[in-house]
Backbone as numpy.savetxt, mean C-alpha at the origin, in Angstrom:
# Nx Ny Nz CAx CAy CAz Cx Cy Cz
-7.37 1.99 22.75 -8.38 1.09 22.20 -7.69 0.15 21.20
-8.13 -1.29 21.72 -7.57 -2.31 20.46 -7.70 -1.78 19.17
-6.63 -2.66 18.09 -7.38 -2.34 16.84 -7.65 -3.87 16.12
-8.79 -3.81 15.89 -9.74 -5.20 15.10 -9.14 -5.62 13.57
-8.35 -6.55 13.50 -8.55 -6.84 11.85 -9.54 -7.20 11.31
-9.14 -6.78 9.74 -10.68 -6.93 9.34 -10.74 -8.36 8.64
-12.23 -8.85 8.89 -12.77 -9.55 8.31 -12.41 -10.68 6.89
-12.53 -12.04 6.79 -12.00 -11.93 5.38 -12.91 -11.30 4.30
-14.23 -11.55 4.84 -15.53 -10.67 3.56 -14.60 -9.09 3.52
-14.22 -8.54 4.31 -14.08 -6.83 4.08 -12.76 -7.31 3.39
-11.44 -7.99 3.65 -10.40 -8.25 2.86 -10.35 -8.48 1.31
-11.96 -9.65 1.06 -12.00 -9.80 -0.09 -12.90 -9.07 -0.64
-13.24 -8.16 -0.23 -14.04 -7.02 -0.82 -13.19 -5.85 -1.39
-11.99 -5.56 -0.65 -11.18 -4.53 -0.92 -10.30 -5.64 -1.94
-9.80 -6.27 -1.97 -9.44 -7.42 -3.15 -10.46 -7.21 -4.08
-11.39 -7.56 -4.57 -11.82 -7.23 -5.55 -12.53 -5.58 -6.57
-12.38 -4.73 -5.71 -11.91 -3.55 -6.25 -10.72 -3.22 -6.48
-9.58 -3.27 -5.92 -8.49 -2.80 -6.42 -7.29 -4.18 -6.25
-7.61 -4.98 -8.15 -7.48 -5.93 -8.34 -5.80 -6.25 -8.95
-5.41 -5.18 -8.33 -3.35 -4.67 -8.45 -2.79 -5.61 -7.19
-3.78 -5.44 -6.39 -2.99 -5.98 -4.77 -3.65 -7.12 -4.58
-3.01 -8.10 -3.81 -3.03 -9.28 -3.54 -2.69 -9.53 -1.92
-3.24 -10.83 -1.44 -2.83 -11.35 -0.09 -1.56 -12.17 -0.27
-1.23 -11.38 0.41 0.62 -12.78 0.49 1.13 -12.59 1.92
1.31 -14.02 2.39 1.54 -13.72 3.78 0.60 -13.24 5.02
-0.24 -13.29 4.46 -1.53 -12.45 5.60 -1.26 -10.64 5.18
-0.05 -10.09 4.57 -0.53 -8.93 4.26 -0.78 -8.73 2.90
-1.15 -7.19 2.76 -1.93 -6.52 1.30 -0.36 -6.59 0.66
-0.57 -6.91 -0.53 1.12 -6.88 -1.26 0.68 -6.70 -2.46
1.38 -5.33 -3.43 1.32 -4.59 -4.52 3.14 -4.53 -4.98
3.28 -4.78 -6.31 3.96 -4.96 -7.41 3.67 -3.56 -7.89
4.76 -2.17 -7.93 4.64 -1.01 -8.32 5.58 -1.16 -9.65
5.38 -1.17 -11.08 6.41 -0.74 -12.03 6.22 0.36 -12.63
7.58 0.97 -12.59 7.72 2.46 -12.98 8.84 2.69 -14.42
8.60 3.79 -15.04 8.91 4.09 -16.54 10.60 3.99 -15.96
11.35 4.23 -14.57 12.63 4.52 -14.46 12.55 5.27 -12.46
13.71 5.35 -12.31 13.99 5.20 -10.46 13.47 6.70 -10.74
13.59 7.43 -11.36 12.89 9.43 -10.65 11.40 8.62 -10.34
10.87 8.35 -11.48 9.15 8.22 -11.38 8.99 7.32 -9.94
9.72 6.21 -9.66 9.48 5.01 -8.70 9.75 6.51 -7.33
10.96 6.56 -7.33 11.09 7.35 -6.51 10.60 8.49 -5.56
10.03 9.52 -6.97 8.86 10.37 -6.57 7.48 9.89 -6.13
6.74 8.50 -7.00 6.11 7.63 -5.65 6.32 7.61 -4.74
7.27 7.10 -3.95 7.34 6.61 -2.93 7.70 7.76 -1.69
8.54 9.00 -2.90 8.33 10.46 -1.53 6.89 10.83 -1.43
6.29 10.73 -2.10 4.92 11.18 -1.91 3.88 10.32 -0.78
4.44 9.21 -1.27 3.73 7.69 -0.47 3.55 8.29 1.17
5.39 8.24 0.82 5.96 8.25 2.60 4.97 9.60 3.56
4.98 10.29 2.55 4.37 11.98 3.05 2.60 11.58 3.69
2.20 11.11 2.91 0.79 10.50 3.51 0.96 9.00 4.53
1.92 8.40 4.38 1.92 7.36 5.38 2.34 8.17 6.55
3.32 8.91 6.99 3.82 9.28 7.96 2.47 10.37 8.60
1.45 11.47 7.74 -0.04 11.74 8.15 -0.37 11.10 8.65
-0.88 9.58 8.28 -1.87 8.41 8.95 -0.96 7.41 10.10
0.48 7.93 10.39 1.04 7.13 11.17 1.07 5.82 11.38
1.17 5.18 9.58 0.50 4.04 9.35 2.02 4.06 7.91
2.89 3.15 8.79 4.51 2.88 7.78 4.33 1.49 6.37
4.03 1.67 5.26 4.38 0.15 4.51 5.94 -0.35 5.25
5.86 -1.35 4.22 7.28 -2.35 4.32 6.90 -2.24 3.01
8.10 -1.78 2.62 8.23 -2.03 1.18 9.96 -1.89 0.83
10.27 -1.80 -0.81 11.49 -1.97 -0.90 11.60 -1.38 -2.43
13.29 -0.77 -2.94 12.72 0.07 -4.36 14.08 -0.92 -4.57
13.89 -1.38 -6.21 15.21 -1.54 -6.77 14.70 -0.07 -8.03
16.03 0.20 -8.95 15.51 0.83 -9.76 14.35 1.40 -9.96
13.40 0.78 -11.01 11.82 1.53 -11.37 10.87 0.69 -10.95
11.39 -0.32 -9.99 10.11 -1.05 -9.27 9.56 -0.91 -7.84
8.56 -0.58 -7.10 8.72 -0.83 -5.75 7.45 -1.57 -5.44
8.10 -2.24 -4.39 7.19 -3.57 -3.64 6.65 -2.98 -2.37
5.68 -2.95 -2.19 5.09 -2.85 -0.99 3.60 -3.94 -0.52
4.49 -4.17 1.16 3.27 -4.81 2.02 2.90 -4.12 2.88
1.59 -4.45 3.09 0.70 -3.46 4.46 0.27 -4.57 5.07
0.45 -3.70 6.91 -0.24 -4.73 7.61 -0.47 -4.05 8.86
-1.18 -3.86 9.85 -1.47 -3.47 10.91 -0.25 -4.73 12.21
1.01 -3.80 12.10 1.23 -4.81 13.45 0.59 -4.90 14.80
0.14 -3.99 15.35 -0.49 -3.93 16.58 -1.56 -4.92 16.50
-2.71 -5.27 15.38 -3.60 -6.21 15.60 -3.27 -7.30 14.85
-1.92 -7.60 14.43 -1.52 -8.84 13.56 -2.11 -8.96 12.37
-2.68 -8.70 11.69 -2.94 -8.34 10.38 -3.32 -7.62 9.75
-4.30 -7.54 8.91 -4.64 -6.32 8.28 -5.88 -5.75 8.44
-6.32 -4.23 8.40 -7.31 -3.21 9.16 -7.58 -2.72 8.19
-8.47 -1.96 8.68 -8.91 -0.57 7.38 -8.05 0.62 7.52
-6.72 0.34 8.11 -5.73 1.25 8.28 -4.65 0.65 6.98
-4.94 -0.24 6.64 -4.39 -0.55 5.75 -4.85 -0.80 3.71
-6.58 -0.47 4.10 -6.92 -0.47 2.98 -6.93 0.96 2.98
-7.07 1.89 3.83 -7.39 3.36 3.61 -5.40 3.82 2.75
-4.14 3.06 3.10 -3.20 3.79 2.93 -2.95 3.00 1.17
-3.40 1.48 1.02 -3.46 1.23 -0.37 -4.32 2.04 -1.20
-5.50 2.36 -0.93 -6.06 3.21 -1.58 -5.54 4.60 -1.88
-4.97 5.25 -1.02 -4.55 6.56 -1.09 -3.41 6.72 -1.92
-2.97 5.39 -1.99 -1.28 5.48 -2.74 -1.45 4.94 -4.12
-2.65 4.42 -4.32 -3.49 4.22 -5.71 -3.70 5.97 -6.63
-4.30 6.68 -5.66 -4.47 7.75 -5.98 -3.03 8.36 -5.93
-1.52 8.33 -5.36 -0.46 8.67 -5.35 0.16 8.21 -6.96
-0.42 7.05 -7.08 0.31 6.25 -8.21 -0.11 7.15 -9.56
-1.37 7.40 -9.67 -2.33 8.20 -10.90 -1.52 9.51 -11.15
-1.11 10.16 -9.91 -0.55 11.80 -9.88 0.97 11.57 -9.98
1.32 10.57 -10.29 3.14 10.33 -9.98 3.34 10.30 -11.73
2.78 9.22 -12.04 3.28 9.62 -13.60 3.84 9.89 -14.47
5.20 9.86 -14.74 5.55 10.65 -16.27 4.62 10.66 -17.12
4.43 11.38 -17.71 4.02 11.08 -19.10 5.24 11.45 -20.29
């Protein structure tokens, strides 16, 4: 079964709740800064652990304590609710990653 991108109303709906991520390029694109590379790092093992569940990969990239990530549904050329379901989840990854 195809998969449908979504809408710009559902795009800018998920845009204005979680007001971290932005459209660039036609995909979801989030600016991650972290206290130092363990914290960035342990993000992004955790990230990977639920992206690889939903069989749904970012593009993203780590220097040090920052990581960049874009989402996008390649199969339907842009972006799905396969892609707001894995920003959201990694929102909730970001809260539990933490140093304090």
């Amino acid at each position: 079964m195809p998969i449908s991108p979504a809408s710009k109303e559902e795009t800018q709906t998920f845009l204005m709740q979680y007001t971290d991520w932005i459209l660039k390029e036609n995909k979801l694109h989030r600016e991650f800064q972290f206290k130092n590379f363990v914290e960035a790092f342990s993000f992004m093992t955790q990230a990977s652990v639920i992206a690889e569940l939903h069989n749904h990969h970012p593009e993203w990239c780590n220097v040090y304590n920052k990581v960049v990530i874009d989402l996008t549904t390649h199969e339907a050329n842009g972006i799905t609710e396969r892609d707001f379901l894995l920003a959201i989840e990694m929102e909730h990854v970001l809260h539990l990653t933490r140093i304090s």
